[in-house]
C-alpha positions as CSV (number, residue, x, y, z in Angstrom):
1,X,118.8,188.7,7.7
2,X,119.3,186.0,10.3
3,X,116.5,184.7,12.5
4,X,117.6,183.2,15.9
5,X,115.2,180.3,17.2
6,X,115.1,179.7,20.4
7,X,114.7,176.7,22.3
8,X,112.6,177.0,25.5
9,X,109.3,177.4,27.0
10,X,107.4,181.2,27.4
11,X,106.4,182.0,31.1
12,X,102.8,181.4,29.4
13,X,103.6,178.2,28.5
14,X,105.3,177.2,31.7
15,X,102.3,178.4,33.9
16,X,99.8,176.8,31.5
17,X,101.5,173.5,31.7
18,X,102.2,173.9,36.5
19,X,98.4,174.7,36.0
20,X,97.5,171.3,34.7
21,X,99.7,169.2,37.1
22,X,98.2,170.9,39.9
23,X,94.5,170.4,38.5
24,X,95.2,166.7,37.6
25,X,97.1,166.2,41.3
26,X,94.3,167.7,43.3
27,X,91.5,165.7,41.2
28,X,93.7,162.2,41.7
29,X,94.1,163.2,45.9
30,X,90.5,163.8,46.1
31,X,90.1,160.2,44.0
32,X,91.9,158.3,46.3
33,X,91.1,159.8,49.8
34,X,93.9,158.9,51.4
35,X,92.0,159.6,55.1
36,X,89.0,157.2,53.9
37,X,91.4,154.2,52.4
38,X,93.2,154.2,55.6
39,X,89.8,154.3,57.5
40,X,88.5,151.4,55.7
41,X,91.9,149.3,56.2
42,X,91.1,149.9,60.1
43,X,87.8,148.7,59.5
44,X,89.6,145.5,57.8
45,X,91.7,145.1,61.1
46,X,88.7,145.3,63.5
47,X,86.7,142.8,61.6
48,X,90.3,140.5,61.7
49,X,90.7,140.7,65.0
50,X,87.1,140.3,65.8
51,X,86.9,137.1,63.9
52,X,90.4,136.3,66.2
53,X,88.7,137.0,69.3
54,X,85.7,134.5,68.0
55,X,87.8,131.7,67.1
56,X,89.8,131.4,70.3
57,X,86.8,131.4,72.0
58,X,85.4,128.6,70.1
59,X,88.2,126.7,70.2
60,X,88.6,127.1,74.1
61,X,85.0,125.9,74.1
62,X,85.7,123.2,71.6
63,X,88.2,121.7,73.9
64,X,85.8,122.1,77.0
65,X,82.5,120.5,76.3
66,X,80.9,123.6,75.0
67,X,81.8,125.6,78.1
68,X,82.4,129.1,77.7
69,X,85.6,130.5,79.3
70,X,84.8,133.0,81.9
71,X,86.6,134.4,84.9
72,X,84.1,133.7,88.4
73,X,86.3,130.6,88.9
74,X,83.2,128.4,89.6
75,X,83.1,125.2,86.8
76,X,79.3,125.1,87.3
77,X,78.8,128.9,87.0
78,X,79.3,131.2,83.8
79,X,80.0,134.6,84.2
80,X,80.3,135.2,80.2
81,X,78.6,138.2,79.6
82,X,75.1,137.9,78.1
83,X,74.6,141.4,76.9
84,X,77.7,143.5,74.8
85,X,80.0,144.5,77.2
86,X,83.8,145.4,76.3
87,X,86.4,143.2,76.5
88,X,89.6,144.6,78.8
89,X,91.2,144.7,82.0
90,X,89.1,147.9,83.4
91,X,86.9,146.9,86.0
92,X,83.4,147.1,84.0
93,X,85.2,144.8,80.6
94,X,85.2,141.4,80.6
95,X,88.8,140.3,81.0
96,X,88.7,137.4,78.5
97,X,92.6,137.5,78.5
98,X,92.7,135.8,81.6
99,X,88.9,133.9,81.1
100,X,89.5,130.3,81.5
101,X,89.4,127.2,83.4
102,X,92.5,128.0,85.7
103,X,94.4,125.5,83.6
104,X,93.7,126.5,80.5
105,X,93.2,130.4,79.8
106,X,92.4,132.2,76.8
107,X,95.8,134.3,76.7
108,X,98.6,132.5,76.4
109,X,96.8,129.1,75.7
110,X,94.6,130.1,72.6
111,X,96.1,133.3,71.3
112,X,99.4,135.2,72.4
113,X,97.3,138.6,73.1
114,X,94.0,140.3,72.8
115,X,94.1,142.3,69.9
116,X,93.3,145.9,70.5
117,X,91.0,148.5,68.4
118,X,93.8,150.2,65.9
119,X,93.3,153.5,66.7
120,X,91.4,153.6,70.1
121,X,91.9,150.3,72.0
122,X,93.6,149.6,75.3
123,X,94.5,146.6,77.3
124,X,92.2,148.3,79.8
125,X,89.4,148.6,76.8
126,X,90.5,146.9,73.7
127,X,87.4,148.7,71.6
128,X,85.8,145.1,71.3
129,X,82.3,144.3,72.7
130,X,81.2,140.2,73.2
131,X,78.2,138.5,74.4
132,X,76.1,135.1,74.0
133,X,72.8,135.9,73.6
134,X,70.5,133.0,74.3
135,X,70.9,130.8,71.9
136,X,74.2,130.1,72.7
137,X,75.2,132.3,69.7
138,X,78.5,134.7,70.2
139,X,78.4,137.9,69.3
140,X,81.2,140.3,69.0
141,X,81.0,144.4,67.6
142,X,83.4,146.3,66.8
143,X,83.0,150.8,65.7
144,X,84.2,150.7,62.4
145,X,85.7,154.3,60.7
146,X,83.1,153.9,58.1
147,X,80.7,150.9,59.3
148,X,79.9,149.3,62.8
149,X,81.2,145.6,62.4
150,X,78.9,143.1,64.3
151,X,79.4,139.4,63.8
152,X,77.4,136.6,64.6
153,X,78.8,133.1,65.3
């Protein structure tokens, strides 16, 4: 009597083995979020371009005595915005692109372009919110995906 052995998998098999890929793919998708990991890396921009935003601003005042670069074109006047108020060209931002001395303005002189929210942000409202409060500290926010970013220089 011969006996023929076969080489191959039984439909059992082969739906028993699709059945553990697909239980071991959908537990490593829900791992890794893919939505949240790209909300946080937004959240990493925001607070980079914040911190931007900051440093040109301190450097601009660096170079001008402690001055503040603002847009009323008066050198004895600041019209730097002392409570949080958004940064853009729309008529209720501050337009710190163009914020300055006449000579010497923020954008081109101290960085090539306001940076803009990732997913929401405009030249008209880049997303970004500045101030000086009164102890001459700045004060830019930012709403973060999964935190709000505030800093406090």
């Amino acid at each position: 009597m011969k006996t023929f052995l076969t080489k191959g998998l039984t439909l059992i098999e082969l739906l028993l083995v699709m059945a553990i890929i697909g239980i071991l793919s959908s537990t490593l998708i829900v791992a890794v979020n893919p939505a949240r990991q790209l909300a946080k890396a937004r959240d990493a921009q925001r607070e980079a371009d914040i911190i931007a935003i900051l440093s040109a601003i301190y450097q601009y005042a660096y170079e001008h005595s402690g001055d503040l670069p603002d847009t009323d074109g008066n050198p004895n006047t600041s019209n730097f915005p002392t409570t949080l108020r958004c940064i853009g060209t729309n008529a209720t931002c501050f337009d710190l692109a163009r914020a300055g001395d006449g000579e010497d303005t923020i954008v081109p002189d101290y960085m090539a372009e306001i940076p803009v929210d990732p997913q929401t942000g405009t030249t008209a409202n880049t997303g970004y919110l500045i101030m000086v409060d009164a102890n001459g500290r700045l004060i830019a926010s930012a709403s973060g995906e999964t935190k709000t970013i505030r800093i406090t220089r």
